[in-house]
N, CA, C and O atoms as a GROMACS GRO file, in nm:
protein
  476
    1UNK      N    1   0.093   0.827   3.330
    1UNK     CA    2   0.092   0.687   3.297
    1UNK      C    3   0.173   0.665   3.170
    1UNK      O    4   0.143   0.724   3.066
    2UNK      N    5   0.276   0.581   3.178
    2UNK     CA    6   0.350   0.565   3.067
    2UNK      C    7   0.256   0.453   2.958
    2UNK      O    8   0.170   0.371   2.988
    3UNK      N    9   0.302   0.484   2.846
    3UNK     CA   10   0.205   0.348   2.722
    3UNK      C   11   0.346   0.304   2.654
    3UNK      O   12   0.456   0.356   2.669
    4UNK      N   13   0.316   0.209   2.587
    4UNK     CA   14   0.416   0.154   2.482
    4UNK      C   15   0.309   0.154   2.378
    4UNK      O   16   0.187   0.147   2.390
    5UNK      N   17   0.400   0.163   2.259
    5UNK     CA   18   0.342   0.102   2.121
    5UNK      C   19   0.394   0.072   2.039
    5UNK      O   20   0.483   0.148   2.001
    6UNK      N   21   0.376  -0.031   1.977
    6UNK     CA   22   0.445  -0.079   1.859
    6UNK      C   23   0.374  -0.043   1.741
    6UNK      O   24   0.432  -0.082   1.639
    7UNK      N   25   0.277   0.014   1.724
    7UNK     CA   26   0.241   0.036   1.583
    7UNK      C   27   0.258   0.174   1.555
    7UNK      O   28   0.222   0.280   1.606
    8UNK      N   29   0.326   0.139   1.457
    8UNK     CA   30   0.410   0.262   1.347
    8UNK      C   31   0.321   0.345   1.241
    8UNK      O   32   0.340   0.465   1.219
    9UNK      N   33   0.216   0.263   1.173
    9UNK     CA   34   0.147   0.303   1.084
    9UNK      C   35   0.102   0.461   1.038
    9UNK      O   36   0.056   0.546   1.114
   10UNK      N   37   0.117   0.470   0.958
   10UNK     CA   38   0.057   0.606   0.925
   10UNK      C   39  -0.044   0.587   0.851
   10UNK      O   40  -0.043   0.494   0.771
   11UNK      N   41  -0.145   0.666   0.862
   11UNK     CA   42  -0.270   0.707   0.774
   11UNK      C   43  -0.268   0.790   0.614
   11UNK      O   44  -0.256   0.912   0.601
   12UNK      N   45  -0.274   0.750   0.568
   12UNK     CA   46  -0.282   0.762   0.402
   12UNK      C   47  -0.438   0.721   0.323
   12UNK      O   48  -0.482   0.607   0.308
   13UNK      N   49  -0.489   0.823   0.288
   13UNK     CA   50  -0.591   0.806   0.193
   13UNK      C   51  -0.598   0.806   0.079
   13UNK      O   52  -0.598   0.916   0.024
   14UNK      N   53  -0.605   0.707   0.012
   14UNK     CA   54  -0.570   0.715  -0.191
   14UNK      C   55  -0.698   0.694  -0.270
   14UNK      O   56  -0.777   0.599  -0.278
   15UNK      N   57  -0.690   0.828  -0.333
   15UNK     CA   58  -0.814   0.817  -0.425
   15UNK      C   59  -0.754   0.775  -0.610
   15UNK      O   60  -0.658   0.820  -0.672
   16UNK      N   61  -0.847   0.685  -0.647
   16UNK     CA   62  -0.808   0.696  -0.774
   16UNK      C   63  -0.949   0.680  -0.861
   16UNK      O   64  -1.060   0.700  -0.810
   17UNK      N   65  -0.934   0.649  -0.972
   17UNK     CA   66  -1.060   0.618  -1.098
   17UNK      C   67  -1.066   0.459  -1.151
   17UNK      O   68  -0.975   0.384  -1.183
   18UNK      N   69  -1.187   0.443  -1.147
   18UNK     CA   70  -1.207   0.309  -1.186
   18UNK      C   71  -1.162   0.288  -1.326
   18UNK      O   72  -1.205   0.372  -1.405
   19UNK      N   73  -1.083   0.194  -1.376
   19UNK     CA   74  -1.042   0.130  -1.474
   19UNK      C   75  -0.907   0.233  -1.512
   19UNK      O   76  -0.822   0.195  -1.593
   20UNK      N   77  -0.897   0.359  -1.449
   20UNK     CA   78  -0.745   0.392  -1.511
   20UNK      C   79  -0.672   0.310  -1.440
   20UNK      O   80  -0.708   0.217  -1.367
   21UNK      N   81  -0.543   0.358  -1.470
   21UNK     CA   82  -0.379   0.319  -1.415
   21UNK      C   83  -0.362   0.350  -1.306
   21UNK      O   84  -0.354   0.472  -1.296
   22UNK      N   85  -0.348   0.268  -1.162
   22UNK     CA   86  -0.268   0.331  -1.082
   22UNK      C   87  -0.146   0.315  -1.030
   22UNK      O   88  -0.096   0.214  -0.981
   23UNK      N   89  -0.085   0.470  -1.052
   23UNK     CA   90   0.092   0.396  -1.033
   23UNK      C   91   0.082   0.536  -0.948
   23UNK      O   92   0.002   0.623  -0.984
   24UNK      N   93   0.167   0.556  -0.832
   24UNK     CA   94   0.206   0.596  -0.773
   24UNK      C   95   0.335   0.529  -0.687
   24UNK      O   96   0.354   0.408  -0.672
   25UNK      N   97   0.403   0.619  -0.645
   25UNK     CA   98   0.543   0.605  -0.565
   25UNK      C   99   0.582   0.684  -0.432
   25UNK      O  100   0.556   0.804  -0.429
   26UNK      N  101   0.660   0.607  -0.295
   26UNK     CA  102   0.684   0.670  -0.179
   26UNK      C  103   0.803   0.596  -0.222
   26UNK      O  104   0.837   0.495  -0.285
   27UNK      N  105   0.866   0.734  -0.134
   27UNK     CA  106   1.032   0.740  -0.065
   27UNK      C  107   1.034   0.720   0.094
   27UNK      O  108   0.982   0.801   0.171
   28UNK      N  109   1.088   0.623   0.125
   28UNK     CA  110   1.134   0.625   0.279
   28UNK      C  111   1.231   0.635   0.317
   28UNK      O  112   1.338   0.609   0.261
   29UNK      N  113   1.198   0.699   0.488
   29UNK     CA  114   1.322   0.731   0.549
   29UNK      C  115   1.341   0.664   0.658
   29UNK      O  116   1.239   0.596   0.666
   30UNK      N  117   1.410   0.638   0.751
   30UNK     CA  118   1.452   0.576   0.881
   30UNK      C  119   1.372   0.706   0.985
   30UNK      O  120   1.389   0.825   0.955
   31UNK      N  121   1.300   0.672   1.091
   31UNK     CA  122   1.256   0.766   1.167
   31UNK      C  123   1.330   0.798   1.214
   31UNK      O  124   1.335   0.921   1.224
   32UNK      N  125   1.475   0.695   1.300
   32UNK     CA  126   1.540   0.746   1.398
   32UNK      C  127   1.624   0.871   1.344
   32UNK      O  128   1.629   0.982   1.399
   33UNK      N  129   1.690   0.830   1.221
   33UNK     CA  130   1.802   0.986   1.218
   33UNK      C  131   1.725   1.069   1.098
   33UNK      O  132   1.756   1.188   1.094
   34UNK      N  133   1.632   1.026   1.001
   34UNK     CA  134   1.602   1.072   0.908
   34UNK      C  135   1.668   1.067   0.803
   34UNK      O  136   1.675   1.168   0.733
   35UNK      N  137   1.749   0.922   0.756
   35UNK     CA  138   1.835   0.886   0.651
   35UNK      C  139   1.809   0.776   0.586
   35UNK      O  140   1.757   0.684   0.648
   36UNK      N  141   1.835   0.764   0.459
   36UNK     CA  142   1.737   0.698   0.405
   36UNK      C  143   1.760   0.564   0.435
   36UNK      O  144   1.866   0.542   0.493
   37UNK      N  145   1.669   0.442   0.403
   37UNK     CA  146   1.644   0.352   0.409
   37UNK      C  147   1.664   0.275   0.253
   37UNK      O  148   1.588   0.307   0.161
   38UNK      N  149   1.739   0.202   0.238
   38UNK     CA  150   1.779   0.054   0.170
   38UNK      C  151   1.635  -0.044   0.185
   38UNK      O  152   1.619  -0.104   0.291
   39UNK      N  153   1.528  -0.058   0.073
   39UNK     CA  154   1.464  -0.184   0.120
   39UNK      C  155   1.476  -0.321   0.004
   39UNK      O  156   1.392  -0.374  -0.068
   40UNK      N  157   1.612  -0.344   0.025
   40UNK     CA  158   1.700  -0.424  -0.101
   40UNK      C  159   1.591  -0.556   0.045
   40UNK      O  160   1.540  -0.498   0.141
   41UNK      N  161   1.579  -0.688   0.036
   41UNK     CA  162   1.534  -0.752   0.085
   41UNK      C  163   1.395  -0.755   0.176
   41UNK      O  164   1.348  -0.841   0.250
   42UNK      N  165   1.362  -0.652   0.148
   42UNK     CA  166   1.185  -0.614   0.227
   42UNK      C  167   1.093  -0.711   0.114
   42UNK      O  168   1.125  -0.747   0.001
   43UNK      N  169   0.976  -0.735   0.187
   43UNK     CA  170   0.849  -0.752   0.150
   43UNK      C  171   0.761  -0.680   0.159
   43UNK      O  172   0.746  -0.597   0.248
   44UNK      N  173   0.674  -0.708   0.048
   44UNK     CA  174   0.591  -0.554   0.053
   44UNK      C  175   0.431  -0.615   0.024
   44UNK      O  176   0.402  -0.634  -0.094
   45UNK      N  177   0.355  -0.638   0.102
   45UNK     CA  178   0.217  -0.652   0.051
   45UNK      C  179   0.046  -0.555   0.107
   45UNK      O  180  -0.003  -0.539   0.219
   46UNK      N  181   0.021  -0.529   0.031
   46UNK     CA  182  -0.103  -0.426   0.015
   46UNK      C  183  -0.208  -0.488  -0.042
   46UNK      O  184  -0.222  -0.529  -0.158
   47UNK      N  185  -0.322  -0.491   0.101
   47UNK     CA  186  -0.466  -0.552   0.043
   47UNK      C  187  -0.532  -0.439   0.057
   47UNK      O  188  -0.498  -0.358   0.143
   48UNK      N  189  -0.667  -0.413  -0.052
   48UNK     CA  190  -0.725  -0.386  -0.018
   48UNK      C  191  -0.922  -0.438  -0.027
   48UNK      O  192  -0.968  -0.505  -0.120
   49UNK      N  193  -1.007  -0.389   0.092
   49UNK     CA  194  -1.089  -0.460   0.085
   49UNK      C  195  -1.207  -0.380   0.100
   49UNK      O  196  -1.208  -0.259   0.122
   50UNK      N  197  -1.329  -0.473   0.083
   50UNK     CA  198  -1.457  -0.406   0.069
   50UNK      C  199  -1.494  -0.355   0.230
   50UNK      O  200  -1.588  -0.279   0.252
   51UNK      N  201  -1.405  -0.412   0.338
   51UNK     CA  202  -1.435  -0.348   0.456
   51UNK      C  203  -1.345  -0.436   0.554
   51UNK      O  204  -1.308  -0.548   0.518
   52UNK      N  205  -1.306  -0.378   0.693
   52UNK     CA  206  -1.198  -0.452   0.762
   52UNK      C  207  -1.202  -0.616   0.779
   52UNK      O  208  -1.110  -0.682   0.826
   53UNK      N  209  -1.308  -0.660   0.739
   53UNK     CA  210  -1.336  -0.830   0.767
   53UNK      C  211  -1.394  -0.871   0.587
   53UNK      O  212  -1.473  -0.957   0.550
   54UNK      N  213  -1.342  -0.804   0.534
   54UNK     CA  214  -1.441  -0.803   0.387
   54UNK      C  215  -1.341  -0.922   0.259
   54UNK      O  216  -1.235  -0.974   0.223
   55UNK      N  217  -1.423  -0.911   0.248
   55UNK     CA  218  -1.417  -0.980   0.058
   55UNK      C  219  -1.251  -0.912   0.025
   55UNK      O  220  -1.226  -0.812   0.092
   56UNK      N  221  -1.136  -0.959  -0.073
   56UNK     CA  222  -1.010  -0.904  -0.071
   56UNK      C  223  -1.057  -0.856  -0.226
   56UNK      O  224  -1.075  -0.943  -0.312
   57UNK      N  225  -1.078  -0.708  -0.257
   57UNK     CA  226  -1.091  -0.616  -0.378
   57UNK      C  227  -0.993  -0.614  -0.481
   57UNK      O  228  -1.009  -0.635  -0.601
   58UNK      N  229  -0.850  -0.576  -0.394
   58UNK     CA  230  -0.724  -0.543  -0.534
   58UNK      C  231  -0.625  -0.658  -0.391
   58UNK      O  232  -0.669  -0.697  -0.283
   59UNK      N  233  -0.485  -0.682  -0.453
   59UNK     CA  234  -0.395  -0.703  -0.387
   59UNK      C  235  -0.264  -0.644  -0.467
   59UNK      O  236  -0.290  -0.621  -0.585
   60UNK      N  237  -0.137  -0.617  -0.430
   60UNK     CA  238  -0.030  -0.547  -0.431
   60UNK      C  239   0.080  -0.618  -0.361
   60UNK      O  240   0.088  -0.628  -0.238
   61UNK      N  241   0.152  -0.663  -0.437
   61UNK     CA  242   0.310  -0.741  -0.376
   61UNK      C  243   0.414  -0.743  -0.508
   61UNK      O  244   0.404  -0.718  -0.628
   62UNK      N  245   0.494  -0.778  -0.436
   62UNK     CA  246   0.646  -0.774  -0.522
   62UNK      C  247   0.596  -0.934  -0.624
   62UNK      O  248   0.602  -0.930  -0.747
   63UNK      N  249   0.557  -1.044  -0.560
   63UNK     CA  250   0.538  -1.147  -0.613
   63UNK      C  251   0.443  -1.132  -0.746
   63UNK      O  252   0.444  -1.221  -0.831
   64UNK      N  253   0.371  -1.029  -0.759
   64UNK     CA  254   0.274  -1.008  -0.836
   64UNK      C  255   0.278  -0.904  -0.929
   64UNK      O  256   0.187  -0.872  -1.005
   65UNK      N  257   0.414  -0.840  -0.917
   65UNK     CA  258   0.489  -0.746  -1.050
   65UNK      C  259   0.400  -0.580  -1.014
   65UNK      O  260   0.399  -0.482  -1.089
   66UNK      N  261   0.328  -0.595  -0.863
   66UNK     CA  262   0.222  -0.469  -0.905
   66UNK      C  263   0.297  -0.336  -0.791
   66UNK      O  264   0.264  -0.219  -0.768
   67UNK      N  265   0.420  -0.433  -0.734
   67UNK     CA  266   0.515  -0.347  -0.612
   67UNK      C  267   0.666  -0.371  -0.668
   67UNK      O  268   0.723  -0.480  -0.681
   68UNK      N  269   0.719  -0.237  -0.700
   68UNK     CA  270   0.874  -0.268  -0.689
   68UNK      C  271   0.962  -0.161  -0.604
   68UNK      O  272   0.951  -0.041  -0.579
   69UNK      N  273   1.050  -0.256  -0.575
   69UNK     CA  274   1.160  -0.164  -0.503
   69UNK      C  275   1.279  -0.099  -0.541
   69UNK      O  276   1.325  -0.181  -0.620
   70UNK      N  277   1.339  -0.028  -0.538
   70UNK     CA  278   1.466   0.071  -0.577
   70UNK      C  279   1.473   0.163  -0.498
   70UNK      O  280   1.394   0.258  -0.493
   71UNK      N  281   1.641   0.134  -0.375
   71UNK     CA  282   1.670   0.171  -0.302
   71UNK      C  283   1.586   0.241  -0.144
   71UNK      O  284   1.572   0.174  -0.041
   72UNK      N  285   1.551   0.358  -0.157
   72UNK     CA  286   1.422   0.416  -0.072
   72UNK      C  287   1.305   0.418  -0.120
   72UNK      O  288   1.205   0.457  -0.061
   73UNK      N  289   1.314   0.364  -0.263
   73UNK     CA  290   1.170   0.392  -0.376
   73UNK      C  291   1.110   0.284  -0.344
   73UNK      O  292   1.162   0.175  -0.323
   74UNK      N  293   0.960   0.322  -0.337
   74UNK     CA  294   0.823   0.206  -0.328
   74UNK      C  295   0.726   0.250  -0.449
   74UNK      O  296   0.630   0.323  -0.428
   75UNK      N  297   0.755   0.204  -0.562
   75UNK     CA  298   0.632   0.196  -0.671
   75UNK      C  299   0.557   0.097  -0.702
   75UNK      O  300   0.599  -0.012  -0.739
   76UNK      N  301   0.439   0.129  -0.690
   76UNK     CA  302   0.278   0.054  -0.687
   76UNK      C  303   0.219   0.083  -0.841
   76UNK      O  304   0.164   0.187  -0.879
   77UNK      N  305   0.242  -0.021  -0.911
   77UNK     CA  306   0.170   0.016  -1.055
   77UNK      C  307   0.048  -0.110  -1.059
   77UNK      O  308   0.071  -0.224  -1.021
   78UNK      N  309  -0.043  -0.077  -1.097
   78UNK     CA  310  -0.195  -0.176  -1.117
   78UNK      C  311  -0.261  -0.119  -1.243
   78UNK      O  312  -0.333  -0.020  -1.257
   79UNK      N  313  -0.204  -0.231  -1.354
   79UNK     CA  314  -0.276  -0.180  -1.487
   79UNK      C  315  -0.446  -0.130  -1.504
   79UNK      O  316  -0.530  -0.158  -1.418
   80UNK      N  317  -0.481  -0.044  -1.642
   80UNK     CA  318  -0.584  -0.044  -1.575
   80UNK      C  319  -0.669  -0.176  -1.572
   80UNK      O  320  -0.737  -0.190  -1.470
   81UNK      N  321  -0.676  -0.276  -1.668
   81UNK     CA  322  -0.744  -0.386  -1.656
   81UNK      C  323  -0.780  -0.462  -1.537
   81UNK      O  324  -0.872  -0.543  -1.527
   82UNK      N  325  -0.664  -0.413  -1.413
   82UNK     CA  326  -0.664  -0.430  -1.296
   82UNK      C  327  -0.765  -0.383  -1.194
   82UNK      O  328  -0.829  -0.439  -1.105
   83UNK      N  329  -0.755  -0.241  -1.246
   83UNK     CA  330  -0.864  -0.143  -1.179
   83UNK      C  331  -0.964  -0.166  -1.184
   83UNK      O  332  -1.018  -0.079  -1.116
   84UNK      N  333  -1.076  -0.263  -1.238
   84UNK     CA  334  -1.216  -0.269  -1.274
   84UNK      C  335  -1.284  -0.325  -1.181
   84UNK      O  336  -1.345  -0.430  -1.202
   85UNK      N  337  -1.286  -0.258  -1.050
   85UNK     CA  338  -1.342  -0.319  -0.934
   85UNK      C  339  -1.448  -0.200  -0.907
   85UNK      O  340  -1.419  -0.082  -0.929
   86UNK      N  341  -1.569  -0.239  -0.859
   86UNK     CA  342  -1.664  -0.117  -0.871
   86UNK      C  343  -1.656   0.021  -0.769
   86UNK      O  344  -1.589   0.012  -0.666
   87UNK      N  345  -1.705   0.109  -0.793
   87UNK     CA  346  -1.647   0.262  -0.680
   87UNK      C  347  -1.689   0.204  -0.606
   87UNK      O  348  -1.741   0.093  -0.615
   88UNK      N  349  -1.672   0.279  -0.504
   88UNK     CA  350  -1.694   0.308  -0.367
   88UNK      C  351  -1.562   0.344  -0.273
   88UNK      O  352  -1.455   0.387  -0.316
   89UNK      N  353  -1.594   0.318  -0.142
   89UNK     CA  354  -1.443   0.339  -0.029
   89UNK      C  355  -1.412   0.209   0.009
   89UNK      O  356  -1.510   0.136   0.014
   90UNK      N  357  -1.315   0.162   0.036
   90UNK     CA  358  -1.260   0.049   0.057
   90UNK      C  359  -1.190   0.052   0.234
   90UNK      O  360  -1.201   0.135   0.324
   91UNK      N  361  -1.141  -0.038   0.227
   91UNK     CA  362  -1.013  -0.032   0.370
   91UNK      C  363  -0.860  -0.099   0.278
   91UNK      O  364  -0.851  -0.184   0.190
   92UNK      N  365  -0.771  -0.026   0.337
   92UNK     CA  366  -0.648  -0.097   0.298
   92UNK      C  367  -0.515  -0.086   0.419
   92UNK      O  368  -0.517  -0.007   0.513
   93UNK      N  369  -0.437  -0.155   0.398
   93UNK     CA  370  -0.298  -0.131   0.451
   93UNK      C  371  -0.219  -0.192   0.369
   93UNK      O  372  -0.263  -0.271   0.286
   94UNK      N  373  -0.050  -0.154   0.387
   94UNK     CA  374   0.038  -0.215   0.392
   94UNK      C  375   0.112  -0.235   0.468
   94UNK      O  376   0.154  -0.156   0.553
   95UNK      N  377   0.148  -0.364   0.450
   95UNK     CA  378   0.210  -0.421   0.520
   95UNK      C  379   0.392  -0.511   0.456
   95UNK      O  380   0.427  -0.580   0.361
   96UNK      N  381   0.461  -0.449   0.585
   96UNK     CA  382   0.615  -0.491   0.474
   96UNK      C  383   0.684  -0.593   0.584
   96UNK      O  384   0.674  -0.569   0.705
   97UNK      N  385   0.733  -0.671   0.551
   97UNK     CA  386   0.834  -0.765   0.600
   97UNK      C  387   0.984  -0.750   0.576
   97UNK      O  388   1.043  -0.728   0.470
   98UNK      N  389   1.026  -0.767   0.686
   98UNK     CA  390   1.185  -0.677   0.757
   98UNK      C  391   1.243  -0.784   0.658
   98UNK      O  392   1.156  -0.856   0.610
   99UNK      N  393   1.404  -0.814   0.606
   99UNK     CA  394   1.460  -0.948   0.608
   99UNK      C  395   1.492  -1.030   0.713
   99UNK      O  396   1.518  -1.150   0.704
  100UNK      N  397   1.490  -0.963   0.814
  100UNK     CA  398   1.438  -1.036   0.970
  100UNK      C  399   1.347  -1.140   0.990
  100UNK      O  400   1.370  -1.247   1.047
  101UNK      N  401   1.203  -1.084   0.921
  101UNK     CA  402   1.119  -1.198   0.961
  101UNK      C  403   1.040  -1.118   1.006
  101UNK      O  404   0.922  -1.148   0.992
  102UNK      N  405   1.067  -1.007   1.066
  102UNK     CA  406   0.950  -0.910   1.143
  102UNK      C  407   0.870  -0.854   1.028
  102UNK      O  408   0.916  -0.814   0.921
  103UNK      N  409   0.723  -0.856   1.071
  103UNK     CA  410   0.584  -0.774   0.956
  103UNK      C  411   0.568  -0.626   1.113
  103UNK      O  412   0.562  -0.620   1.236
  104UNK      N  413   0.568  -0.526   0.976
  104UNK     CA  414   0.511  -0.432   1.065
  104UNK      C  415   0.428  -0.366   0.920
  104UNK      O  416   0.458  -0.376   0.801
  105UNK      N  417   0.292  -0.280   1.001
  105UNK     CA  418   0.212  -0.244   0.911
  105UNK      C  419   0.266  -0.061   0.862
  105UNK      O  420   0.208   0.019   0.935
  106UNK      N  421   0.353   0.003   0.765
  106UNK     CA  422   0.377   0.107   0.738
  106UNK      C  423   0.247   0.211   0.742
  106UNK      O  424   0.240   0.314   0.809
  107UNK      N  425   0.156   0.164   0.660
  107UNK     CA  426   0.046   0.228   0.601
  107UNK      C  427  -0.105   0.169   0.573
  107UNK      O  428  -0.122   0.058   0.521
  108UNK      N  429  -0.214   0.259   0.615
  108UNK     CA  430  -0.322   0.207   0.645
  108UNK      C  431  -0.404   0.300   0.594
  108UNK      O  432  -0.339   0.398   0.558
  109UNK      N  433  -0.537   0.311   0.573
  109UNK     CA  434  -0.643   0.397   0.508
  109UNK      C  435  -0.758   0.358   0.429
  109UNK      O  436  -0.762   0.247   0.377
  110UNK      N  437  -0.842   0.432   0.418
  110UNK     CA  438  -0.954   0.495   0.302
  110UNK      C  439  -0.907   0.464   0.159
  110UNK      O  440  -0.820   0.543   0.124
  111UNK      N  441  -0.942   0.362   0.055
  111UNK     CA  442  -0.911   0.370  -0.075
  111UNK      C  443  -1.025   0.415  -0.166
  111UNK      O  444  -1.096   0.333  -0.224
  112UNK      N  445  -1.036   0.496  -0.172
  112UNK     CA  446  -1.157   0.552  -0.256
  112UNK      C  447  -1.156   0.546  -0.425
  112UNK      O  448  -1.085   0.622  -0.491
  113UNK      N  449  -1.231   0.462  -0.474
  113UNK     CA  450  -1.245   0.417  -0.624
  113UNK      C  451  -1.352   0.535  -0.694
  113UNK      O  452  -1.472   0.521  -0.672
  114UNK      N  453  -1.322   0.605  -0.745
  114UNK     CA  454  -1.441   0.676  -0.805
  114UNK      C  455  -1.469   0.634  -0.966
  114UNK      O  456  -1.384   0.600  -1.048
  115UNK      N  457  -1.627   0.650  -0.988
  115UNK     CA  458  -1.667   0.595  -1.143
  115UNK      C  459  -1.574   0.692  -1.284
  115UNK      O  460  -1.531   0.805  -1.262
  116UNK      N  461  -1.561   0.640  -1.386
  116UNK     CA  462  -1.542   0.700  -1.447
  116UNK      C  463  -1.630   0.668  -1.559
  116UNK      O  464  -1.684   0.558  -1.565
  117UNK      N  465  -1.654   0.799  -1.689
  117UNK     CA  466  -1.741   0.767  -1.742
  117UNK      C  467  -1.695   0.699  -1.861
  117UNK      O  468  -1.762   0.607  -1.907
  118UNK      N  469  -1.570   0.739  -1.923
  118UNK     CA  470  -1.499   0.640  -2.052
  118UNK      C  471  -1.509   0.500  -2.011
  118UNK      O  472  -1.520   0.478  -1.890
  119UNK      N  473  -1.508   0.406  -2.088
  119UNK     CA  474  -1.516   0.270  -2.069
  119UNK      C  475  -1.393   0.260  -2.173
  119UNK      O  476  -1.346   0.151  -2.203
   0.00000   0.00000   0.00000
């Protein structure tokens, strides 16, 4: 039986600490030849939430200084003042917009907040 699918997504689990910094960065590539990708005109937005129908916890976009782009580079910085959302596991994705117009979801997962004890 043949299937189609359109969803691309990959699974990614990100753990970090409540009230530090989180900055982390991905490089992308084009699946078809494995060369890199230009995302000079992409949109980039990342919710994450207290559960798939839940309350919206952190958010992440270019509009909001907390996503930037450079060339194949995707860096996600969220001060820590940002971070002060209480532990636990969350749900998240991202989601990027083509300059097309097309949304496809890159990345999806587990955001796990753990306590920290410095204040």
């Amino acid at each position: 039986m043949s299937e189609i699918s359109t969803d691309i997504a990959k699974y990614k689990k990100i753990t970090c600490r409540r009230r530090d910094t989180l900055s982390f960065w991905l490089d992308w590539v084009t699946v078809q030849d494995g060369s890199d990708i230009d995302l000079e005109g992409f949109g980039f937005l990342m919710q994450v939430k207290y559960n798939l129908s839940g309350n919206l916890a952190l958010e992440l976009s270019i509009e909001n200084s907390r996503i930037s782009i450079s060339g194949k580079r995707t860096t996600f910085i969220v001060p820590n003042s940002g971070m002060d959302i209480p532990a636990g596991q969350y749900s998240y994705d991202l989601q990027v917009t083509y300059p097309s117009g097309t949304v496809r979801t890159w990345l999806y997962g587990i955001f796990v907040v753990k306590n920290d004890v410095s204040e």
